[in-house]
C-alpha positions as CSV (number, residue, x, y, z in Angstrom):
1,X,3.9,6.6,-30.1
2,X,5.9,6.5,-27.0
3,X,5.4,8.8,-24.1
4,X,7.8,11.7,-23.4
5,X,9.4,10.1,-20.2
6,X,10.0,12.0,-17.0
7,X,12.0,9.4,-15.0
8,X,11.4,8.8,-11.1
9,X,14.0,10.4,-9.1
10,X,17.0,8.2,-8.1
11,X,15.9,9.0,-4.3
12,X,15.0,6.8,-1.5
13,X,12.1,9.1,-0.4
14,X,10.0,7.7,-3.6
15,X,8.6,5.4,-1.7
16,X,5.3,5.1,0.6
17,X,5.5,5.7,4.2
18,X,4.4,2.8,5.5
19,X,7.4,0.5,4.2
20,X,9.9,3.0,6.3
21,X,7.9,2.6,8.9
22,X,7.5,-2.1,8.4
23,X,11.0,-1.5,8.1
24,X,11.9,0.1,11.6
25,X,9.4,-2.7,13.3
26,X,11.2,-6.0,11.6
27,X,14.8,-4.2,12.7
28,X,13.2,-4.4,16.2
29,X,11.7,-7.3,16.0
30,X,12.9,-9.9,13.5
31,X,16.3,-8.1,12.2
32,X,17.5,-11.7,11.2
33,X,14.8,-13.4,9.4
34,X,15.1,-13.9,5.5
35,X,12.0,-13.8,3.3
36,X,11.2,-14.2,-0.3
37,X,8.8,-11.7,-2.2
38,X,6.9,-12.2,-5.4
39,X,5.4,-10.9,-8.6
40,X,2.1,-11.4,-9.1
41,X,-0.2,-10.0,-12.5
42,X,-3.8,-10.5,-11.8
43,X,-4.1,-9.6,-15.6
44,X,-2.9,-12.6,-17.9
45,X,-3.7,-10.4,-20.8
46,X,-1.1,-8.0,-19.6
47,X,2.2,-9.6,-21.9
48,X,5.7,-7.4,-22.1
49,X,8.2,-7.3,-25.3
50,X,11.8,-6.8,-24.8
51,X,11.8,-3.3,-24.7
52,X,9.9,-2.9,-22.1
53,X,12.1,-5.9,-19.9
54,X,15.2,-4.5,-20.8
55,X,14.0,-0.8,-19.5
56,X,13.0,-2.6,-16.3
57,X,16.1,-4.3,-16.3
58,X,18.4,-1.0,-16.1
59,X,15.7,0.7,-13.6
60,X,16.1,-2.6,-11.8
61,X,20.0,-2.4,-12.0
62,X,20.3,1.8,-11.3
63,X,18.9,1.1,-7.7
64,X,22.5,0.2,-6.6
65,X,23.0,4.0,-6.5
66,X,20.0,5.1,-4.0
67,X,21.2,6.0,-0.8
68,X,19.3,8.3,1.7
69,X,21.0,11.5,2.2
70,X,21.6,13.7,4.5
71,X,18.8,16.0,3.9
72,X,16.8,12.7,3.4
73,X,17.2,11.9,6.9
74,X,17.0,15.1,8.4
75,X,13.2,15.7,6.8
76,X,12.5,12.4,8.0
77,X,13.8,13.3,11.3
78,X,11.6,16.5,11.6
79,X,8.7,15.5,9.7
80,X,8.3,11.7,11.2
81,X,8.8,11.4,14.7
82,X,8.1,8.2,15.3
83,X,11.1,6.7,13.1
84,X,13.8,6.1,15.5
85,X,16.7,7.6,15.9
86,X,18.6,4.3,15.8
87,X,16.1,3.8,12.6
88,X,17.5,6.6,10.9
89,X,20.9,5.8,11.5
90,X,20.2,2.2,9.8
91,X,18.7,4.1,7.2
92,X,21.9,6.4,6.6
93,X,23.6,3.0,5.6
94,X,21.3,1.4,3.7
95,X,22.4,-0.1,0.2
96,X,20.2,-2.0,-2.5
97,X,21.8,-5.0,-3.6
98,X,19.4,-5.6,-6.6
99,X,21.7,-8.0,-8.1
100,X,22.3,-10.4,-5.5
101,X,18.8,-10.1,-4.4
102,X,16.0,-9.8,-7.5
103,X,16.0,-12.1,-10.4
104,X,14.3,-10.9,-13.0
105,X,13.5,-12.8,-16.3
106,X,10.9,-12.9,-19.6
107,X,9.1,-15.7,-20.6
108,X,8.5,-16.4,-24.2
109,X,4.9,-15.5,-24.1
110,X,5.5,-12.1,-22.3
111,X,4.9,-12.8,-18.9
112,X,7.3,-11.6,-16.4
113,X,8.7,-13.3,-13.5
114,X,10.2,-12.0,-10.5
115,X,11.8,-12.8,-6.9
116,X,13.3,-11.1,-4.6
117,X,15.3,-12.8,-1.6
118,X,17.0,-11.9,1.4
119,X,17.2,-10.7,4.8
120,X,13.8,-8.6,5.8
121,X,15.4,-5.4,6.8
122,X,17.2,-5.5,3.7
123,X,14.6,-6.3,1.1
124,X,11.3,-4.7,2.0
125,X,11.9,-1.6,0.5
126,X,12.3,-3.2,-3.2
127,X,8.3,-3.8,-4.0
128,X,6.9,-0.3,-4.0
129,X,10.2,1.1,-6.9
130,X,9.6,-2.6,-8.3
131,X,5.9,-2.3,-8.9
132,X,6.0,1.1,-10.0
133,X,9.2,0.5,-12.6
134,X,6.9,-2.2,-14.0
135,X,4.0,0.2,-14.5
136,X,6.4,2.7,-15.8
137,X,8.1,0.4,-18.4
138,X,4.5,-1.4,-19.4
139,X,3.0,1.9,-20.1
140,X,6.3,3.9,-21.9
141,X,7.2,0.3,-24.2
142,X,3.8,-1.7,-24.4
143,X,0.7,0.0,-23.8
144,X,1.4,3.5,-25.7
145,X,-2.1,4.0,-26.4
146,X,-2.3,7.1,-24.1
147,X,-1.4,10.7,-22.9
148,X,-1.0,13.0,-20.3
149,X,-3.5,15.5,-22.0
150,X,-6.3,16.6,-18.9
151,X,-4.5,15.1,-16.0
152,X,-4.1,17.7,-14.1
153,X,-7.7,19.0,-14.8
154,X,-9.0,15.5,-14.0
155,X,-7.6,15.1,-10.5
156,X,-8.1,18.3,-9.3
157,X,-11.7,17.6,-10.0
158,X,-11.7,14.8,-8.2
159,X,-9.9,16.5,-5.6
160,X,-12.9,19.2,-5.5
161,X,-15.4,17.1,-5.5
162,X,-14.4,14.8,-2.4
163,X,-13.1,18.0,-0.3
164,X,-17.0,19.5,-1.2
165,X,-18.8,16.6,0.4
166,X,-16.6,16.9,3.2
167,X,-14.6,14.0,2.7
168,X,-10.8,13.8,4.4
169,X,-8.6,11.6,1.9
170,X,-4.9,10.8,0.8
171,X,-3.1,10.1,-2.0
172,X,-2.1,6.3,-2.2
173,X,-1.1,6.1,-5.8
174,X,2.8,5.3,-5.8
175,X,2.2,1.5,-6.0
176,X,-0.1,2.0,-9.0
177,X,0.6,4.9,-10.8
178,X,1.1,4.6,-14.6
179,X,4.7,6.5,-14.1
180,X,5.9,8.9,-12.1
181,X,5.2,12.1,-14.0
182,X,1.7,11.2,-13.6
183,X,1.8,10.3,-9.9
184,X,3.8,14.0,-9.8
185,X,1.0,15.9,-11.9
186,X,-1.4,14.1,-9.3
187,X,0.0,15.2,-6.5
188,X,0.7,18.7,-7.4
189,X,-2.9,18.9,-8.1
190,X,-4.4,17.9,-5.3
191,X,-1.8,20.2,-3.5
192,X,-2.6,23.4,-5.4
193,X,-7.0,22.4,-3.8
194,X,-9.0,25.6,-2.5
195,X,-8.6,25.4,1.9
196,X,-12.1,26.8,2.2
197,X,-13.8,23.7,1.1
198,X,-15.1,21.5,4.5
199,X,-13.1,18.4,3.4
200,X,-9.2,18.1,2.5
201,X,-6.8,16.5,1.3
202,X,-4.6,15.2,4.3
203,X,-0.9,14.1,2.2
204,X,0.2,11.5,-0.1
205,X,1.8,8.2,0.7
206,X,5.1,9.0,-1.4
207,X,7.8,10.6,1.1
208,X,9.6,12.2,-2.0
209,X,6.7,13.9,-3.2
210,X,5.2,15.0,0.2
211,X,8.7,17.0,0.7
212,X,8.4,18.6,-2.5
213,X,5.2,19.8,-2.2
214,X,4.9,20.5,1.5
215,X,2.4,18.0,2.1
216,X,2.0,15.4,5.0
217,X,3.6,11.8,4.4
218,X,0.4,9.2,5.6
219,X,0.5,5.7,5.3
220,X,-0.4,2.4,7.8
221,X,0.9,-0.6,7.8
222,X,0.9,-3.5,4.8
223,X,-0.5,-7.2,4.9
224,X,3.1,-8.5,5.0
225,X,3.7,-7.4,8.7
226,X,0.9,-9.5,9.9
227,X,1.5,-12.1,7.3
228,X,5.2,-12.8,8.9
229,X,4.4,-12.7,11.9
230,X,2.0,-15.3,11.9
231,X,4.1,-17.4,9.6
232,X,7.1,-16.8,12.3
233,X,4.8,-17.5,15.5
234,X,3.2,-20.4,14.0
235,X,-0.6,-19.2,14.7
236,X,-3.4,-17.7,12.4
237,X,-5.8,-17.8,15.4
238,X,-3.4,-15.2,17.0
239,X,-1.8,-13.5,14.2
240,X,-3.5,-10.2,14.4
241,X,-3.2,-10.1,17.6
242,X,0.5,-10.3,18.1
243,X,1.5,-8.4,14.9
244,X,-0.8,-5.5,16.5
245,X,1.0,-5.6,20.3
246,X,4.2,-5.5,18.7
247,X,3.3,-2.4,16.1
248,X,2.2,-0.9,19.2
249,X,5.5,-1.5,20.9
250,X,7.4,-0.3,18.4
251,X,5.6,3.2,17.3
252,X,3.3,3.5,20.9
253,X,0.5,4.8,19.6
254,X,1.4,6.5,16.5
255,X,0.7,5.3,13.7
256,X,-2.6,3.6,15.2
257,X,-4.2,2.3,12.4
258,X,-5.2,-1.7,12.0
259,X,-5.4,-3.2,9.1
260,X,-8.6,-5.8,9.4
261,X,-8.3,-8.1,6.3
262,X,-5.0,-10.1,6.5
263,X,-6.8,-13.7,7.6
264,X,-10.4,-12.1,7.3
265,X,-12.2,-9.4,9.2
266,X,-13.9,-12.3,11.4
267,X,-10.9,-13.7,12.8
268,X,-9.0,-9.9,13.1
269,X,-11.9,-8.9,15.1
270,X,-11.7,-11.9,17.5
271,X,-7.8,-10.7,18.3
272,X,-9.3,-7.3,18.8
273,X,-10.6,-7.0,22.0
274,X,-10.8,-4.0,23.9
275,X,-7.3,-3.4,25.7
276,X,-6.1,-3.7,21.8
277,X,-8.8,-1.5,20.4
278,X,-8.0,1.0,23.3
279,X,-4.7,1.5,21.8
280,X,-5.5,2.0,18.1
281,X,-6.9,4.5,16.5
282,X,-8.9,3.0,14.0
283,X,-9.8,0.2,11.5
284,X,-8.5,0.2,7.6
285,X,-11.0,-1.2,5.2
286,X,-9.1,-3.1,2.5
287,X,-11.7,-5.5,0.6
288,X,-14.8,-7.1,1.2
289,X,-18.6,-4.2,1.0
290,X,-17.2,-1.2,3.3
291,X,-21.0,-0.9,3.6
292,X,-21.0,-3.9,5.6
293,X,-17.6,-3.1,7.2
294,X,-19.2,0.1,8.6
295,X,-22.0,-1.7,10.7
296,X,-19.6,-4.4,11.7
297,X,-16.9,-2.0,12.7
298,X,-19.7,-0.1,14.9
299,X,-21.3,-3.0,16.4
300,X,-18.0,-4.5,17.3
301,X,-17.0,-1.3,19.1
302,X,-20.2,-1.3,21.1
303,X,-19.8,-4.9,22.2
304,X,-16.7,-4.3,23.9
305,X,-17.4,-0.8,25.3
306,X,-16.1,1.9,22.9
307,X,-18.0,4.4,21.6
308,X,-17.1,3.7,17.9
309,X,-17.5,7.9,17.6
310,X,-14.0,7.8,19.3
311,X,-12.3,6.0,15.8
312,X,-11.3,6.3,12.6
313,X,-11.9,4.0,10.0
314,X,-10.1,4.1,7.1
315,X,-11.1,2.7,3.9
316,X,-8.4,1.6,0.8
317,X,-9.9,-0.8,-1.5
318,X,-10.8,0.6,-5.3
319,X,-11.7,3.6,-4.6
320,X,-13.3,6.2,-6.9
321,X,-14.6,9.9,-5.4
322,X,-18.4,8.8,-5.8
323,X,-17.9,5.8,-3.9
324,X,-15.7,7.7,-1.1
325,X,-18.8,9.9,-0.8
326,X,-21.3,6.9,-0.7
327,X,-19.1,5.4,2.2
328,X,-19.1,8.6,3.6
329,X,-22.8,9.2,4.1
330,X,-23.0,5.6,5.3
331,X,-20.8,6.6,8.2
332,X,-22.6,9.5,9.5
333,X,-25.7,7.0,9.2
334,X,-23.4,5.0,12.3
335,X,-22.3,8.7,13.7
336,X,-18.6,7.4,12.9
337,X,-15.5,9.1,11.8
338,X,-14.0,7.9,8.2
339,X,-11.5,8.6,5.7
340,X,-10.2,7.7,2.6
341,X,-7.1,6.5,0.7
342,X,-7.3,6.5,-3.3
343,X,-4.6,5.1,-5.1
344,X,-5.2,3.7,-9.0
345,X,-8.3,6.5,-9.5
346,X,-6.0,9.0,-9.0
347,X,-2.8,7.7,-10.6
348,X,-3.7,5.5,-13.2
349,X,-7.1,6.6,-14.8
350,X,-6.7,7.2,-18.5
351,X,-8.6,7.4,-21.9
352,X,-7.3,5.9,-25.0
353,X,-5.4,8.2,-27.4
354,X,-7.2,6.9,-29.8
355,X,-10.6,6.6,-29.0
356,X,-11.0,9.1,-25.5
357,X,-14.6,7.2,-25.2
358,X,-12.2,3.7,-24.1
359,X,-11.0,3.4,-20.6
360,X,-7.0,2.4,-20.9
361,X,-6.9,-0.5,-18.5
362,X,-4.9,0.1,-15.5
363,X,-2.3,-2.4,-14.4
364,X,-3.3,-4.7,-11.6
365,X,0.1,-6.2,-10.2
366,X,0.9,-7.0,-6.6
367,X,4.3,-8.1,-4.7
368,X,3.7,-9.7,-2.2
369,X,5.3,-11.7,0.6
370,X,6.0,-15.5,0.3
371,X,8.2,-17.0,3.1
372,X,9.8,-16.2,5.8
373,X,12.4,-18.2,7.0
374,X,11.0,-21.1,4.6
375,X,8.0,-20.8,6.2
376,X,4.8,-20.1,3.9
377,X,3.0,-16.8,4.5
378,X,-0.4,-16.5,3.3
379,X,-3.4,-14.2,2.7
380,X,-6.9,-14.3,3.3
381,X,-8.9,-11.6,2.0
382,X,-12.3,-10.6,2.5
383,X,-12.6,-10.8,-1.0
384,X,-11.6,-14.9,-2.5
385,X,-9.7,-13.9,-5.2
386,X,-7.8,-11.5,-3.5
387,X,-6.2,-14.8,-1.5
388,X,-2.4,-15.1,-2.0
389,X,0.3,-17.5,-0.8
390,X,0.9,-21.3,-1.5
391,X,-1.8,-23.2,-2.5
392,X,-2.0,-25.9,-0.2
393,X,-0.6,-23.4,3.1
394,X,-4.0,-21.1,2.1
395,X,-5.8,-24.2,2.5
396,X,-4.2,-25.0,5.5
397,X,-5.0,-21.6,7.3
398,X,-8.5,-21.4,6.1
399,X,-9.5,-25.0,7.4
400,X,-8.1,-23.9,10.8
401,X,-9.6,-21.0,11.1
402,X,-13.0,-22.2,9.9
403,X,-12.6,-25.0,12.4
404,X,-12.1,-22.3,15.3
405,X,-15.1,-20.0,13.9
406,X,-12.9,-17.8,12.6
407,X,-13.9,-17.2,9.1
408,X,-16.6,-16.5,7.5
């Protein structure tokens, strides 16, 4: 049976922070580079009919419309002040082009393929609608075998239960929600949690839903930024470092998360010495044991003369409230500060219809950068099979950065 369908808004705001944000850096930094994005399903099992293409197809072809209006801007404007005002006015003129810049197409055995080219600035907004249209039409045409029934109930559980044992969190789930009615039940959930609790809920990564419930819009910063640069600048050894330096140039000190994981923890924490650790905030945690992360994030700060009690870290990978709380405990162990960004647990947990003892499997699907300027861009995760780029270009970075020490 297919779902009732609430369709996402036709708004610019349903999107995550952080690619507003990767957007004003690139138009400071690299407002001329072209890149190339792609569609990646780490589940081969996961096949599409024609239904569920051609709904993508017109989701694809309706972003044409979506333009940020003036109210857009304006809560922007109040609510984020460290987007620019020359951001802003970019933003007030920004136009999709999906059919110059996304081709889309079905193979005969189901599996979809998809690219998106173009210039940066122009294209970097496309993979957080793109992933979550895909969900949307996946779960509405293929995969029907579930409902919204105890959604609401579920989540504010989870809610409860992390804001109990003190834990600070956010809502991640745009890029993996089932659909948007569920990301919207989610969110409305977790905004409706007791205040009297000694944990909280601290926003949700989707701008259009933080404005309609009068929550706080949160995000970082994504791989890709560090990923082009180094692909620009020529340099893994370096990458973090100069992707970091010019995130601080651009936002100066706002926004002072680092995101560890993009060539390996190893070689991020060689680029992070302590006149760039001064200026952050914090760590993100994004694969590899968090356990693990914890003690290496302390005994880095010690080494280079900050009290690690002074920063955040942040932790994003596969999340679920009993491991949040496991992390959490480990922290205090280390006397340092943590919290937590859950994205599929909240947006895309579901039972079966038919059978409410059988997990329905979440999507796991990824865009993710390939070139810039015909140069290969790579990842390195903590995690192997997380890697992503062109084969022999990941092969390339990780030979020289084991032959400098830099990976582990």
């Amino acid at each position: 049976m297919e779902q009732s369908e609430e369709p996402a808004p036709q708004s610019i705001l349903d999107q995550d922070l952080y690619k507003f944000c990767m957007q004003q850096a690139v138009l400071e930094h690299y407002p001329d580079v072209v890149v190339e994005y792609g569609f990646i399903n780490r589940d081969t099992t996961m096949r599409f009919n024609h239904a569920a293409f051609e709904q993508l197809q017109k989701d694809i072809a309706r972003m044409e419309h979506i333009t940020a209006t003036n109210a857009d801007i304006e809560y922007l404007r109040q609510t984020c002040p460290y987007l620019s005002p020359e951001y802003l006015e970019f933003l007030t003129t920004f136009r999709f082009n999906p059919c110059v810049d996304i081709a889309c197409s079905l193979d005969k055995m189901g599996a979809l393929e998809l690219r998106i080219w173009g210039k940066w600035t122009q294209v970097i907004l496309y993979e957080i609608p793109l992933l979550s249209m895909i969900s949307s039409a996946y779960f509405s045409k293929v995969d029907t075998d579930w409902n919204y029934a105890g959604q609401y109930e579920k989540i504010s559980a989870k809610g409860s239960r992390l804001a109990d044992a003190a834990c600070e969190f956010a809502e991640f789930g745009t890029r993996r929600r089932r659909d948007f009615k569920t990301q919207n039940i989610v969110v409305f959930a977790l905004s409706q949690l007791c205040n009297n609790s000694p944990g909280r809920c601290t926003g949700t990564s989707n701008v259009y839903l933080a404005r309609k419930y009068n929550m706080m819009p949160v995000g970082t910063v994504g791989h890709e930024w560090t990923m082009g640069i180094a692909a620009l600048e020529g340099t893994y050894e370096n990458g973090n470092s100069l992707a970091l330096r010019k995130w601080h140039a651009t936002f100066k000190g706002s926004l002072g998360i680092a995101l560890t994981d993009t060539f390996g923890t190893k070689a991020f924490f060689a680029n992070f010495d302590h006149s760039l650790a001064s200026l952050y905030t914090g760590v993100r945690h994004d694969s590899g044991d968090p356990f693990q992360f914890v003690e290496r994030v302390h005994a880095h700060y010690s080494h280079i003369g900050i009290d690690p009690s002074t920063k955040i870290l942040v932790f994003s990978d596969g999340l679920d409230p009993e491991k949040a709380i496991r992390i959490k405990k480990h922290c205090a162990k280390y006397s340092v500060n943590c919290s937590f960004g859950i994205g599929t647990n909240f947006t895309n947990d579901f039972t079966c219809a038919s059978d409410s003892t059988r997990q329905s499997k979440a999507a796991n699907i990824v865009v993710k950068l390939l070139k810039c300027d015909d140069k290969y861009c790579v990842k390195l995760s903590d995690v192997a099979t997380k890697h992503t780029g062109n084969a022999l270009e990941v092969e390339r970075a990780q030979t020289s950065l084991t032959r400098l020490g830099l990976l582990d």
